[in-house]
PDB file of N, H, CA, C and O in Angstrom:
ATOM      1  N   UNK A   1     -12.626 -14.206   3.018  1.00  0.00           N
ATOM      2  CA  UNK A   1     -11.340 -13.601   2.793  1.00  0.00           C
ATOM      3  C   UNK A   1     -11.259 -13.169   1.331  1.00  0.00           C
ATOM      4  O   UNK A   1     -11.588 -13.884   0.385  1.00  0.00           O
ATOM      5  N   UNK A   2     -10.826 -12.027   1.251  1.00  0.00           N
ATOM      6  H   UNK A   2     -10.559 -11.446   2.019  1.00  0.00           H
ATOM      7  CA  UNK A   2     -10.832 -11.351  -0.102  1.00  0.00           C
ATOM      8  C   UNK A   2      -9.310 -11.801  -0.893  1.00  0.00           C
ATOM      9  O   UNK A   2      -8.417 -12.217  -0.154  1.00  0.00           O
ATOM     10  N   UNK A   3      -9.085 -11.722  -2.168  1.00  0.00           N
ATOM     11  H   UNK A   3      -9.811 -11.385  -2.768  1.00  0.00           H
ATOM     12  CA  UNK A   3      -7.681 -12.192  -2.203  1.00  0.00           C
ATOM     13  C   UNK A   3      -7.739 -11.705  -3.571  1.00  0.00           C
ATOM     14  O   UNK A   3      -8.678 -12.004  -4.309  1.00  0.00           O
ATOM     15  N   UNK A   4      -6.594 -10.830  -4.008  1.00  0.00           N
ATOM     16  H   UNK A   4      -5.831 -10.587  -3.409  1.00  0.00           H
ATOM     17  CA  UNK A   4      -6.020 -10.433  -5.175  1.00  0.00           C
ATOM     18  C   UNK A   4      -5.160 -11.134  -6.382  1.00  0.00           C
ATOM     19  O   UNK A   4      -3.940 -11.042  -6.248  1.00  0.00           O
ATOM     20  N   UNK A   5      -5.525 -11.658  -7.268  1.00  0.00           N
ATOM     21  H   UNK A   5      -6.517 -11.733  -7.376  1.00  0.00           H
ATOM     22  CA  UNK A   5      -4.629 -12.863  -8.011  1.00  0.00           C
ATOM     23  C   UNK A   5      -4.004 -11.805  -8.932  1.00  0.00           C
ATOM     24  O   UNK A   5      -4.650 -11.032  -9.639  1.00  0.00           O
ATOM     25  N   UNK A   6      -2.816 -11.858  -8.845  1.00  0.00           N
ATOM     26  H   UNK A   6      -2.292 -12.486  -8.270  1.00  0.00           H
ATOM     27  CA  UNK A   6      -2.062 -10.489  -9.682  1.00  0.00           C
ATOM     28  C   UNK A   6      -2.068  -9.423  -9.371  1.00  0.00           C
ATOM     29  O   UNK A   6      -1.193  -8.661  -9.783  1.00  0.00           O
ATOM     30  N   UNK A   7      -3.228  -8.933  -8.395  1.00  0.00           N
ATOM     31  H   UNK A   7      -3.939  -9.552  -8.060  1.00  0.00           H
ATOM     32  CA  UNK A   7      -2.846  -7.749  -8.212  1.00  0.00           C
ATOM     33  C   UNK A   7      -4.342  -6.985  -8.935  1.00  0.00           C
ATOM     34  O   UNK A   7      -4.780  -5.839  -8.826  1.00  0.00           O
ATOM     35  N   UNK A   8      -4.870  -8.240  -9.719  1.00  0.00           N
ATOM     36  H   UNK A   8      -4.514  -9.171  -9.807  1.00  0.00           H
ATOM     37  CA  UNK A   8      -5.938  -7.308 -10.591  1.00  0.00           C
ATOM     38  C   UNK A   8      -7.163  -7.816 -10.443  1.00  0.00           C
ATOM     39  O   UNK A   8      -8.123  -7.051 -10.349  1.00  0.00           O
ATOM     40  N   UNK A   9      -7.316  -9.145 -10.401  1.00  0.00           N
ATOM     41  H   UNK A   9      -6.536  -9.767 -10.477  1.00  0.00           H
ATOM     42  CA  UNK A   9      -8.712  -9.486 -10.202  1.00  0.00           C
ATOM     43  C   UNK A   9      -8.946 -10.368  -8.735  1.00  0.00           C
ATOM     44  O   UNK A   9      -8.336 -11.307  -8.222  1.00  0.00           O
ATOM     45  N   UNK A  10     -10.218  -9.520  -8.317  1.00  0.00           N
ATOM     46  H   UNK A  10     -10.713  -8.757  -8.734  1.00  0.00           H
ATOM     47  CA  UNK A  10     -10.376  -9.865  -7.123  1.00  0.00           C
ATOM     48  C   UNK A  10     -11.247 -11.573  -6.764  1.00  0.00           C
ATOM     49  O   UNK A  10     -12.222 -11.847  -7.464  1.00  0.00           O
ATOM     50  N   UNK A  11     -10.868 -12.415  -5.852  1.00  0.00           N
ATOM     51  H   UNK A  11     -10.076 -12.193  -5.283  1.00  0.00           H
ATOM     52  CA  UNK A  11     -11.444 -13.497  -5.795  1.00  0.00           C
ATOM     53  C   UNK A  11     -12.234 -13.707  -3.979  1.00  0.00           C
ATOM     54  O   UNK A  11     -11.970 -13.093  -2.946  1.00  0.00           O
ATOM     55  N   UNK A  12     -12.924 -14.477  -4.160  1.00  0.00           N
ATOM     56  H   UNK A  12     -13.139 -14.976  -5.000  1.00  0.00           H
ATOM     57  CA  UNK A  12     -13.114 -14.818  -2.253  1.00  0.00           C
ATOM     58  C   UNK A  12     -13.178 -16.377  -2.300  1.00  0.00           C
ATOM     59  O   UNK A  12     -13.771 -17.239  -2.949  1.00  0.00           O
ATOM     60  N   UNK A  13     -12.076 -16.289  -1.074  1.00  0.00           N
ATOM     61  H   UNK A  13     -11.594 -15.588  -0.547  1.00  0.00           H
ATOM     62  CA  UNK A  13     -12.305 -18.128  -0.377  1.00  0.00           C
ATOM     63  C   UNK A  13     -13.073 -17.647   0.782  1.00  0.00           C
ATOM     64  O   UNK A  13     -13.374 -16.633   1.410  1.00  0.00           O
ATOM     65  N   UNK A  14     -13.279 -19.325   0.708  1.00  0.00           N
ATOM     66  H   UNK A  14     -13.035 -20.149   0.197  1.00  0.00           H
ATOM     67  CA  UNK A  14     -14.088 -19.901   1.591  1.00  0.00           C
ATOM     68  C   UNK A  14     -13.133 -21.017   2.408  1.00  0.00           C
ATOM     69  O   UNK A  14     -12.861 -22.084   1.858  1.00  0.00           O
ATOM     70  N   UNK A  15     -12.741 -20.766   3.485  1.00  0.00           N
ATOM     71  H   UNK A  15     -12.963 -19.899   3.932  1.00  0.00           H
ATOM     72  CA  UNK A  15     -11.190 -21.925   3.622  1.00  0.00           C
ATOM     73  C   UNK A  15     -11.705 -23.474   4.339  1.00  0.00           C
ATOM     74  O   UNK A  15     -12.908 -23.736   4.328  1.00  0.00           O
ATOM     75  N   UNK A  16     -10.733 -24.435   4.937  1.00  0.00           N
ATOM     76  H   UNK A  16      -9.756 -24.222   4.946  1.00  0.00           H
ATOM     77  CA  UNK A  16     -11.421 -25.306   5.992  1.00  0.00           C
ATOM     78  C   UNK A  16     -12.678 -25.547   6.110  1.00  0.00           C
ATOM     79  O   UNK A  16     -13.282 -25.484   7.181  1.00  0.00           O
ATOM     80  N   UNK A  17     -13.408 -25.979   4.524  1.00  0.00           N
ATOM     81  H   UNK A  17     -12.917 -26.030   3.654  1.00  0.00           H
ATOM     82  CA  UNK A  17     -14.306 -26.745   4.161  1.00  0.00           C
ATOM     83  C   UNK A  17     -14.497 -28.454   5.327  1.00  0.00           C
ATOM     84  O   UNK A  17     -13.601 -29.214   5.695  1.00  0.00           O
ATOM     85  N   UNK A  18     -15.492 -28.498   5.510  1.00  0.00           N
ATOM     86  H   UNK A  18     -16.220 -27.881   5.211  1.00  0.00           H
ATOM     87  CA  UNK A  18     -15.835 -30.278   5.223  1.00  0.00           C
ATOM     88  C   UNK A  18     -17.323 -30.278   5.311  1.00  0.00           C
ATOM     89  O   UNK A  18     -18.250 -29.486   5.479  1.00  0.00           O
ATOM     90  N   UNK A  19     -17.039 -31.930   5.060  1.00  0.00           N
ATOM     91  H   UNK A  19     -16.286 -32.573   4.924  1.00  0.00           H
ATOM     92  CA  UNK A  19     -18.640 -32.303   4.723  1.00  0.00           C
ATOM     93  C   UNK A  19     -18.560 -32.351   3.415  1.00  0.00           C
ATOM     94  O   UNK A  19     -17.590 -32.358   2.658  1.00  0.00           O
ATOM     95  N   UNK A  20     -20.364 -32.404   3.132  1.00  0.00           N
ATOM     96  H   UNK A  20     -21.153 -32.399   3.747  1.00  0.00           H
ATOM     97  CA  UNK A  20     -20.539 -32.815   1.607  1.00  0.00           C
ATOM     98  C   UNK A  20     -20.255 -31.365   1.022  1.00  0.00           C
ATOM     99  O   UNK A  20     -20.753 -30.306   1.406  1.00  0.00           O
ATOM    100  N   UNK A  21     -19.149 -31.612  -0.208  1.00  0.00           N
ATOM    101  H   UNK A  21     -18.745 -32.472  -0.519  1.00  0.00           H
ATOM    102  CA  UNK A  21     -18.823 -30.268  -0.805  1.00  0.00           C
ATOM    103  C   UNK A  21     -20.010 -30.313  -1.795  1.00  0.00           C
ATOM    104  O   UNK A  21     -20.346 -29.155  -2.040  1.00  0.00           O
ATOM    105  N   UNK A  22     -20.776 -31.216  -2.458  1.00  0.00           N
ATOM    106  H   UNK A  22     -20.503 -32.157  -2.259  1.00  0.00           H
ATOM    107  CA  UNK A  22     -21.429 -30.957  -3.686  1.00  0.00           C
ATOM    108  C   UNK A  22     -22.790 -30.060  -2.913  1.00  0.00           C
ATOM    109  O   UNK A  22     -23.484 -29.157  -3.381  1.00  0.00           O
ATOM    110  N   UNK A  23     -22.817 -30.579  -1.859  1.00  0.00           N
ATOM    111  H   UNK A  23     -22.253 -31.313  -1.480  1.00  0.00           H
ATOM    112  CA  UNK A  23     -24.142 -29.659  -1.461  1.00  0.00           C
ATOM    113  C   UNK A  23     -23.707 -28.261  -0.537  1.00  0.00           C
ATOM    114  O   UNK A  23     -24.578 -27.643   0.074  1.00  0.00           O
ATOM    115  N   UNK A  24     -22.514 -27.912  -0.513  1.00  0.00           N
ATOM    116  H   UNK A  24     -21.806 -28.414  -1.009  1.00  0.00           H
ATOM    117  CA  UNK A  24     -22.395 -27.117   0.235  1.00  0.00           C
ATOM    118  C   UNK A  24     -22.148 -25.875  -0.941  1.00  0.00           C
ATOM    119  O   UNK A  24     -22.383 -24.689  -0.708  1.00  0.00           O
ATOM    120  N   UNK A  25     -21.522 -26.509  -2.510  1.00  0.00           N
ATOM    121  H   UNK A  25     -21.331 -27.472  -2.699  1.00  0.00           H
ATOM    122  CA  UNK A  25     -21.644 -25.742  -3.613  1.00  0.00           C
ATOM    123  C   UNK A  25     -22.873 -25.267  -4.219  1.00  0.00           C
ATOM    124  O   UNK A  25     -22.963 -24.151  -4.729  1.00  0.00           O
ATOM    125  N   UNK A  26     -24.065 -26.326  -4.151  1.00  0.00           N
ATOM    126  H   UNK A  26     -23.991 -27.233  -3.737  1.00  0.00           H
ATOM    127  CA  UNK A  26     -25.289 -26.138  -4.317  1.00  0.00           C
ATOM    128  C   UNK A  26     -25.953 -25.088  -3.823  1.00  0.00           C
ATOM    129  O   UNK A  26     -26.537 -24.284  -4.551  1.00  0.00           O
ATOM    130  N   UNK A  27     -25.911 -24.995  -2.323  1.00  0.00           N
ATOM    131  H   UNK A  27     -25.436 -25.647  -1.732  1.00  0.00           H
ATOM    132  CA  UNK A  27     -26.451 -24.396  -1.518  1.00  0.00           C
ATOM    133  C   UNK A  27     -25.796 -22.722  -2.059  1.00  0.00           C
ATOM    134  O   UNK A  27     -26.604 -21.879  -2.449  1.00  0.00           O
ATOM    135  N   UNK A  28     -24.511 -22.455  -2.023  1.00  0.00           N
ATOM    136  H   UNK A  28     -23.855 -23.139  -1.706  1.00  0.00           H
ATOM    137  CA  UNK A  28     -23.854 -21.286  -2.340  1.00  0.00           C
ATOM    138  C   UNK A  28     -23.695 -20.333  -3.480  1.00  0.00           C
ATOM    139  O   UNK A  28     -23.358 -19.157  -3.615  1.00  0.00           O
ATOM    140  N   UNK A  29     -24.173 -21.574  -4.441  1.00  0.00           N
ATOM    141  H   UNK A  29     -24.447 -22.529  -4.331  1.00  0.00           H
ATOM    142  CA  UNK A  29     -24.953 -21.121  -5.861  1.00  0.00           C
ATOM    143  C   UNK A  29     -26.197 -20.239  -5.631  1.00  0.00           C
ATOM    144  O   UNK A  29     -26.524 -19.104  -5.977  1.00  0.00           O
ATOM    145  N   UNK A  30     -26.741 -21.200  -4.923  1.00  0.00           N
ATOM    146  H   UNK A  30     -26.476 -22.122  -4.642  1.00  0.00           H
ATOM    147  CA  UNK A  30     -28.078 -20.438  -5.014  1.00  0.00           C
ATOM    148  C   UNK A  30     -28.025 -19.039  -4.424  1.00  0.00           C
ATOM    149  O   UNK A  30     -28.298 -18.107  -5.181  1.00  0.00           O
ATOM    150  N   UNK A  31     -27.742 -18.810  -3.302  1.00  0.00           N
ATOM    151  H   UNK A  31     -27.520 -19.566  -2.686  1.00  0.00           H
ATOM    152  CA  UNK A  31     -27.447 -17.681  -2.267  1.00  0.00           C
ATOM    153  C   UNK A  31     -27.081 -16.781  -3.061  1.00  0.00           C
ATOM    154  O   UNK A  31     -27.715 -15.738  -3.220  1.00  0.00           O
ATOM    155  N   UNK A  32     -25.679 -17.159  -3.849  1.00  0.00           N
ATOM    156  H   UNK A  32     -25.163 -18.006  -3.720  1.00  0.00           H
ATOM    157  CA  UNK A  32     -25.066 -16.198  -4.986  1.00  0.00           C
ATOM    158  C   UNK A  32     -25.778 -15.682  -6.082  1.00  0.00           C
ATOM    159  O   UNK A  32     -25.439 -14.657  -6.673  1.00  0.00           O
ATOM    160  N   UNK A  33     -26.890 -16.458  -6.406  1.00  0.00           N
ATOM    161  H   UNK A  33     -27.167 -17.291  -5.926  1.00  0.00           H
ATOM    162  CA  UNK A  33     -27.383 -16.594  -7.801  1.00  0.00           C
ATOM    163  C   UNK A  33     -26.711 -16.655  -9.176  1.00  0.00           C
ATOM    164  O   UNK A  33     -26.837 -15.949 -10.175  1.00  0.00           O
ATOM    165  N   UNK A  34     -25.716 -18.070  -8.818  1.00  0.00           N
ATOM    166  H   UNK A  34     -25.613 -18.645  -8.005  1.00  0.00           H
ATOM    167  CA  UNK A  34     -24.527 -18.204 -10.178  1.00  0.00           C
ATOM    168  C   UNK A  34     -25.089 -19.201 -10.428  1.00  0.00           C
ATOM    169  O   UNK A  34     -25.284 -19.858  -9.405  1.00  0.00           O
ATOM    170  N   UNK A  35     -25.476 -19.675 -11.353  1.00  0.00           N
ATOM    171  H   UNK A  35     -25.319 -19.141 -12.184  1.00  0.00           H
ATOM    172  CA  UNK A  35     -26.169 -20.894 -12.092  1.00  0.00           C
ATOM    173  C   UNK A  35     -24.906 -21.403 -12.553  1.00  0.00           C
ATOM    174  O   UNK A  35     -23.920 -20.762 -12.916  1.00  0.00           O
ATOM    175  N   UNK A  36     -25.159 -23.272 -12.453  1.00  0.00           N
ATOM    176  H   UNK A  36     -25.959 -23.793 -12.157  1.00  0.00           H
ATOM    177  CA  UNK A  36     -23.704 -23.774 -12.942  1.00  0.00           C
ATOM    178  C   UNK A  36     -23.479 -23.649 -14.222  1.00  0.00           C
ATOM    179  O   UNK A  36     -24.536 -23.862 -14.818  1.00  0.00           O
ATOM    180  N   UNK A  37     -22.393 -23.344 -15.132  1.00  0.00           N
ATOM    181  H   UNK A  37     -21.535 -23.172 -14.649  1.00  0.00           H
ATOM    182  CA  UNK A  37     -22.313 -22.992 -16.378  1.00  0.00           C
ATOM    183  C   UNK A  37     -22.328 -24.681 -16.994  1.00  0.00           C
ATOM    184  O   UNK A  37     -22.392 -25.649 -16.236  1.00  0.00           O
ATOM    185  N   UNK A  38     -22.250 -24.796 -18.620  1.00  0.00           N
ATOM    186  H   UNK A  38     -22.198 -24.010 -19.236  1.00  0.00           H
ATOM    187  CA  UNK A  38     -22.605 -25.976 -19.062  1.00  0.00           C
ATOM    188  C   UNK A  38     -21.215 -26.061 -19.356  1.00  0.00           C
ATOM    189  O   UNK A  38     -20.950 -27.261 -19.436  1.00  0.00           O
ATOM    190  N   UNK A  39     -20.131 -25.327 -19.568  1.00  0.00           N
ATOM    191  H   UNK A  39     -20.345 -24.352 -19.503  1.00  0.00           H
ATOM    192  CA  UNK A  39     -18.698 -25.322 -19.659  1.00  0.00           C
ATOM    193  C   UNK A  39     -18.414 -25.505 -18.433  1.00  0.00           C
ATOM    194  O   UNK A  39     -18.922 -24.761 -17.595  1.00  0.00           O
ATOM    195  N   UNK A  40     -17.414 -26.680 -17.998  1.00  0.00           N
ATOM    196  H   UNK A  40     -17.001 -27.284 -18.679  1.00  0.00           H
ATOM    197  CA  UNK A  40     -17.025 -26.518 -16.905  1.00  0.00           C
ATOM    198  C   UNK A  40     -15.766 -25.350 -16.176  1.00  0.00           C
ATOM    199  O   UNK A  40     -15.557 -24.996 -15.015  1.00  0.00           O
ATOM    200  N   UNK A  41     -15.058 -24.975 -17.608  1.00  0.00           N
ATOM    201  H   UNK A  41     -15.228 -25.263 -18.550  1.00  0.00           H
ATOM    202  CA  UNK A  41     -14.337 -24.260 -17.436  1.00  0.00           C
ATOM    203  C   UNK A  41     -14.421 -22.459 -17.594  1.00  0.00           C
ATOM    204  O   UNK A  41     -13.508 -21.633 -17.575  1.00  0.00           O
ATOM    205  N   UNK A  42     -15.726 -22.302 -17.734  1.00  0.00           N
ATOM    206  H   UNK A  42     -16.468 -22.972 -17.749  1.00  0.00           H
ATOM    207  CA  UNK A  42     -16.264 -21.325 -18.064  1.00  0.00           C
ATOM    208  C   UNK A  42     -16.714 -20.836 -16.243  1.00  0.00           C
ATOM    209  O   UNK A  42     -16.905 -19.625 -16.125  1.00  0.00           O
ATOM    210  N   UNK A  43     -16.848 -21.521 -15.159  1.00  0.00           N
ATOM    211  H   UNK A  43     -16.694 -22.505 -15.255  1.00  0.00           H
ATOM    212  CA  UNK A  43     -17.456 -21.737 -13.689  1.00  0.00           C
ATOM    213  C   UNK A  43     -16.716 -20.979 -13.076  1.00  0.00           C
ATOM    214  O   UNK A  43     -15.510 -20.943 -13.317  1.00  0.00           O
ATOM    215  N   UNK A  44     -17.375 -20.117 -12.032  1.00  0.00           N
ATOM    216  H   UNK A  44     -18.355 -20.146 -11.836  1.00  0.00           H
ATOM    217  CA  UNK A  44     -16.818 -18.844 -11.532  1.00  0.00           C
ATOM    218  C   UNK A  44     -16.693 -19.198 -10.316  1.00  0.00           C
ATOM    219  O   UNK A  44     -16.341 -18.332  -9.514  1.00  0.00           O
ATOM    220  N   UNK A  45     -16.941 -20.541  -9.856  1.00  0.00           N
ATOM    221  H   UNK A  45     -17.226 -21.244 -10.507  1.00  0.00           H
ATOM    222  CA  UNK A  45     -17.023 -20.842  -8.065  1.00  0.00           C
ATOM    223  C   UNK A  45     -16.353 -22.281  -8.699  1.00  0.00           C
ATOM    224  O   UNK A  45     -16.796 -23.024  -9.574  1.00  0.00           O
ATOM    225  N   UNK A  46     -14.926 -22.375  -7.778  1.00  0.00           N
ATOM    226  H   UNK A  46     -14.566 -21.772  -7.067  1.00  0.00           H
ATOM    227  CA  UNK A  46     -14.276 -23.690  -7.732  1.00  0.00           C
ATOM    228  C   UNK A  46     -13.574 -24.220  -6.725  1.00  0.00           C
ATOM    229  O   UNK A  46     -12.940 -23.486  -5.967  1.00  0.00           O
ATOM    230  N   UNK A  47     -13.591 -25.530  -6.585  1.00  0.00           N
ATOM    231  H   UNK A  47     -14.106 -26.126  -7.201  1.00  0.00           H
ATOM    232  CA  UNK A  47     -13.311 -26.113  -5.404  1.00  0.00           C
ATOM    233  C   UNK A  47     -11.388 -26.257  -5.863  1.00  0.00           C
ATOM    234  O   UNK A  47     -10.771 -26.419  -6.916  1.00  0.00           O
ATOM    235  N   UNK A  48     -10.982 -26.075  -4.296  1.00  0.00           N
ATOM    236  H   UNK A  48     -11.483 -25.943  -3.441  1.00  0.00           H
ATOM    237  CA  UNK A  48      -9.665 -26.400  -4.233  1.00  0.00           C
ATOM    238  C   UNK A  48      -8.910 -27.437  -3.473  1.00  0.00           C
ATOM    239  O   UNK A  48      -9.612 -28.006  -2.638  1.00  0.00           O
ATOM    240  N   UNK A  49      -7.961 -27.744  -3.520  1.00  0.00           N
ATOM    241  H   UNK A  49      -7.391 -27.281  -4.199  1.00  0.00           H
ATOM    242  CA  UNK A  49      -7.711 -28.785  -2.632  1.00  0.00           C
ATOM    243  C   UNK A  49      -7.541 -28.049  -1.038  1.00  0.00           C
ATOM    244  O   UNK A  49      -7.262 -26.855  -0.929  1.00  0.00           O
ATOM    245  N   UNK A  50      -7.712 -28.776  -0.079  1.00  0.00           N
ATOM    246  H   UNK A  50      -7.939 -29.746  -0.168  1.00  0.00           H
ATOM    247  CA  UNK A  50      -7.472 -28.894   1.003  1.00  0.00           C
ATOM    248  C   UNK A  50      -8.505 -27.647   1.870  1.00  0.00           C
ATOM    249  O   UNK A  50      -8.336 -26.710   2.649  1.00  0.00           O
ATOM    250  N   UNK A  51      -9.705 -28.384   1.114  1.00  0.00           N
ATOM    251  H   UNK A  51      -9.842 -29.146   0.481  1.00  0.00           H
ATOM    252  CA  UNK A  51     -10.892 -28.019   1.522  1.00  0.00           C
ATOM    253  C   UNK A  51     -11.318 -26.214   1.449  1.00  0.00           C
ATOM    254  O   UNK A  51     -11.815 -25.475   2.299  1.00  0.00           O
ATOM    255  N   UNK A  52     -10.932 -26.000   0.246  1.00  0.00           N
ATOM    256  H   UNK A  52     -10.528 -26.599  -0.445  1.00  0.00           H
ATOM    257  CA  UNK A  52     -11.389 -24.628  -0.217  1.00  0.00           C
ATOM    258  C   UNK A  52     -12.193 -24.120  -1.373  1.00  0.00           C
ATOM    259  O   UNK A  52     -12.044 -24.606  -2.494  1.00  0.00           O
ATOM    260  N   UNK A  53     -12.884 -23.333  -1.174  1.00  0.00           N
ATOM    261  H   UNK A  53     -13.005 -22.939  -0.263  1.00  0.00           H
ATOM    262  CA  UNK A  53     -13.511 -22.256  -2.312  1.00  0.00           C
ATOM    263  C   UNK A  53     -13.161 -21.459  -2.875  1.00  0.00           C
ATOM    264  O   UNK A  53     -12.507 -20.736  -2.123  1.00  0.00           O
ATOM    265  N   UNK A  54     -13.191 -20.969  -4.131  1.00  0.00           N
ATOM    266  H   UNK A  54     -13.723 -21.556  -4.742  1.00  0.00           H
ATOM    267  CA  UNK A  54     -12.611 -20.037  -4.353  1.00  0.00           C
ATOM    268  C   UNK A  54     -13.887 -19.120  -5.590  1.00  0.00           C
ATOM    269  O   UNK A  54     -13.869 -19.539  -6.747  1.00  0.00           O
ATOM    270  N   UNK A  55     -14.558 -18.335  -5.366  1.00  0.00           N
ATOM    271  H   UNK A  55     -14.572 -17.994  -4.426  1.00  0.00           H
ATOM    272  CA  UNK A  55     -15.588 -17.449  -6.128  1.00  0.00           C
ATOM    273  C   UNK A  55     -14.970 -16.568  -6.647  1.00  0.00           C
ATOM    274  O   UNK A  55     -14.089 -15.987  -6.013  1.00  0.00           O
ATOM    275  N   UNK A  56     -15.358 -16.144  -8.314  1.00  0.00           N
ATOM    276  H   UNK A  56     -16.073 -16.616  -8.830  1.00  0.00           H
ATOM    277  CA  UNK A  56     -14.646 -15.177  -8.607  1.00  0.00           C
ATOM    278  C   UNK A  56     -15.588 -13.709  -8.487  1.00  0.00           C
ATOM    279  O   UNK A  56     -16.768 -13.579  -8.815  1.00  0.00           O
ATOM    280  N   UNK A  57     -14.544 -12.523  -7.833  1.00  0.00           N
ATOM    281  H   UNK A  57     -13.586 -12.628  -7.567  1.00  0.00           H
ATOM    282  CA  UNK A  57     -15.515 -11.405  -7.738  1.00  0.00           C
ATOM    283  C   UNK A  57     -15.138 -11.035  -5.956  1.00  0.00           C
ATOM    284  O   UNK A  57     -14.240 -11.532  -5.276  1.00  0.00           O
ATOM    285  N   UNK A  58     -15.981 -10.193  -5.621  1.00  0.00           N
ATOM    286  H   UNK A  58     -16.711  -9.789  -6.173  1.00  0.00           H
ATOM    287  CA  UNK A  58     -15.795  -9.846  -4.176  1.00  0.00           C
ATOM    288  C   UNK A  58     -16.868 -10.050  -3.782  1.00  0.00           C
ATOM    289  O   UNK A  58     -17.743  -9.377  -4.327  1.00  0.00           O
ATOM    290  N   UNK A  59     -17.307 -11.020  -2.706  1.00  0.00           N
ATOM    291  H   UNK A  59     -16.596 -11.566  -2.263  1.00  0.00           H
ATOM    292  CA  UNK A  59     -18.459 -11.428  -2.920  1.00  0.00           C
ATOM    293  C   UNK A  59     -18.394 -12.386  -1.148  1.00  0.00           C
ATOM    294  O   UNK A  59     -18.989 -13.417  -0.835  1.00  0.00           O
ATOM    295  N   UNK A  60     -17.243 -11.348  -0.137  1.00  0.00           N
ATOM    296  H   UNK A  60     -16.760 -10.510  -0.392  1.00  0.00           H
ATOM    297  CA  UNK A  60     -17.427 -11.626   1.031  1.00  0.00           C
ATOM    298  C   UNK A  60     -18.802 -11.681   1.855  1.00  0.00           C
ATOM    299  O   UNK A  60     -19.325 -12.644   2.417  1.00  0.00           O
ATOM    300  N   UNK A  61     -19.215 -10.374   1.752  1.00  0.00           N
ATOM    301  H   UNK A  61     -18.790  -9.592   1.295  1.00  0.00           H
ATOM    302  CA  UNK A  61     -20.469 -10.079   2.377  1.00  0.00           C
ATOM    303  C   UNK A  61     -21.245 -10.637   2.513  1.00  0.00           C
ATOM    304  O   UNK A  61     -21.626 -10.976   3.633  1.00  0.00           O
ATOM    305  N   UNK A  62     -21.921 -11.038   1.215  1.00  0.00           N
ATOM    306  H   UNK A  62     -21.611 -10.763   0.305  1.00  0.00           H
ATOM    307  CA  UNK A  62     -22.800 -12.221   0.950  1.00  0.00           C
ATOM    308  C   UNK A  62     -22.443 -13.474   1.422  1.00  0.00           C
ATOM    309  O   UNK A  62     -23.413 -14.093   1.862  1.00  0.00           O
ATOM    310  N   UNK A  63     -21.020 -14.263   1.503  1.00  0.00           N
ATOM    311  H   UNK A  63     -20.232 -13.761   1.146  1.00  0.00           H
ATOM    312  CA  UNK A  63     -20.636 -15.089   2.181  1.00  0.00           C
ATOM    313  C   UNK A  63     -20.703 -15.140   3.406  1.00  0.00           C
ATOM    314  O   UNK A  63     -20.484 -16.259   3.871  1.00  0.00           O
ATOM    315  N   UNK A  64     -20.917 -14.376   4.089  1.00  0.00           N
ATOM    316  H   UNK A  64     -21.096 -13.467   3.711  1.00  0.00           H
ATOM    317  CA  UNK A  64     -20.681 -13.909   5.742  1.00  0.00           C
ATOM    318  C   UNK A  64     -22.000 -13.797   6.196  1.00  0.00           C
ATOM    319  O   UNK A  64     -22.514 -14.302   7.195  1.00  0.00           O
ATOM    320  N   UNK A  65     -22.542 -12.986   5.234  1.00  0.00           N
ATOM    321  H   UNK A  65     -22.124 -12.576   4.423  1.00  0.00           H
ATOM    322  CA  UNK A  65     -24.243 -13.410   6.038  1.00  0.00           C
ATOM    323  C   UNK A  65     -24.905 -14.195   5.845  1.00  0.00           C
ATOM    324  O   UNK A  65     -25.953 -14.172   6.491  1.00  0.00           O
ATOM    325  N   UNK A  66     -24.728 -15.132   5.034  1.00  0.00           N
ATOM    326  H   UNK A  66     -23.877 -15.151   4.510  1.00  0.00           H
ATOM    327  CA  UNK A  66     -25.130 -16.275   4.588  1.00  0.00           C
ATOM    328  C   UNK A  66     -24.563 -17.186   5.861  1.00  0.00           C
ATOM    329  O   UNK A  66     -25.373 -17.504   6.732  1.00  0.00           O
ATOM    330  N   UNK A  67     -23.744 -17.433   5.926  1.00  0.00           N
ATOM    331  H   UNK A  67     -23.087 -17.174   5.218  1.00  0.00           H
ATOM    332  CA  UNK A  67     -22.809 -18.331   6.916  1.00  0.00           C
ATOM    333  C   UNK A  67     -23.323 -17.775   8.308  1.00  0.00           C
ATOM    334  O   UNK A  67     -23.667 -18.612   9.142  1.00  0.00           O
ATOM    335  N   UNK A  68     -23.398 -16.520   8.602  1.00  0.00           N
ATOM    336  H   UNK A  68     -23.118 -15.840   7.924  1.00  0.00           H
ATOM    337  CA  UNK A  68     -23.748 -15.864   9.850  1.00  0.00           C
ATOM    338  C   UNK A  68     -25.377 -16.388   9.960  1.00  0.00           C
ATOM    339  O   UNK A  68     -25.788 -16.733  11.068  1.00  0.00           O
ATOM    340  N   UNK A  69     -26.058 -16.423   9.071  1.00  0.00           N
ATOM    341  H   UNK A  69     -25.724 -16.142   8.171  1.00  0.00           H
ATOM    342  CA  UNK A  69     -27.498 -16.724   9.406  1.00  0.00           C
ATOM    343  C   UNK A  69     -27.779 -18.496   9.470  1.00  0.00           C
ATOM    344  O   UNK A  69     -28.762 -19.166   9.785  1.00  0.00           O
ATOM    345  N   UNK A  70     -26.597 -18.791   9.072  1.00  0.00           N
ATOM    346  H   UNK A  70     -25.798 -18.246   8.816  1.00  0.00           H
ATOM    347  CA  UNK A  70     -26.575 -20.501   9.353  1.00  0.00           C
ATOM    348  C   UNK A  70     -26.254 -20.982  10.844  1.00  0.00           C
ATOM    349  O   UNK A  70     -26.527 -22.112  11.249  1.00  0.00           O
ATOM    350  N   UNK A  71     -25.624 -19.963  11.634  1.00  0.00           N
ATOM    351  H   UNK A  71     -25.402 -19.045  11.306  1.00  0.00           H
ATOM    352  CA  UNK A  71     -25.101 -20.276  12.762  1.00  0.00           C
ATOM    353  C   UNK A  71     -23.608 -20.628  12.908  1.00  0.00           C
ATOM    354  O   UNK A  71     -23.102 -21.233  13.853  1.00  0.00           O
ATOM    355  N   UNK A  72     -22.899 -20.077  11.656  1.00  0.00           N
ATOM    356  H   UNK A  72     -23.309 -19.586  10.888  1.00  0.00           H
ATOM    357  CA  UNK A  72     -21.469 -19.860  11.482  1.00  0.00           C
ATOM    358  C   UNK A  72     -20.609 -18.951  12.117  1.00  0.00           C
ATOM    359  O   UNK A  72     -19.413 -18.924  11.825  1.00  0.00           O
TER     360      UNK A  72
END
């Protein structure tokens, strides 16, 4: 899901997470090719409560076939 914060910069969730989130971030890093930053606040992929993702950028596609080739 694509989602507009203001109106200006574009973000994508990932909604109704479970399971292990640290490896499911791992795994989505890589796919993405976002290396974790050494700032934590500097990190362009963050977890939300009530089991969500949130990547900054538009960056559905890649989410979808990724997930689609998992058997999602």
């Amino acid at each position: 899901m694509l989602c507009r914060k203001d109106g200006t910069k574009a973000t994508t969730l990932v909604k109704r997470l479970t399971g292990d989130q640290d490896l499911f971030l791992g795994e989505l890093r890589a796919v993405l090719e976002m290396p974790k930053p050494k700032n934590s606040n500097d990190d362009t992929i963050r977890y939300r409560a009530g089991g969500t993702i949130e990547i900054d950028g538009n960056r559905v596609r890649a989410v979808k076939e990724w997930l689609a080739g998992l058997g999602f």
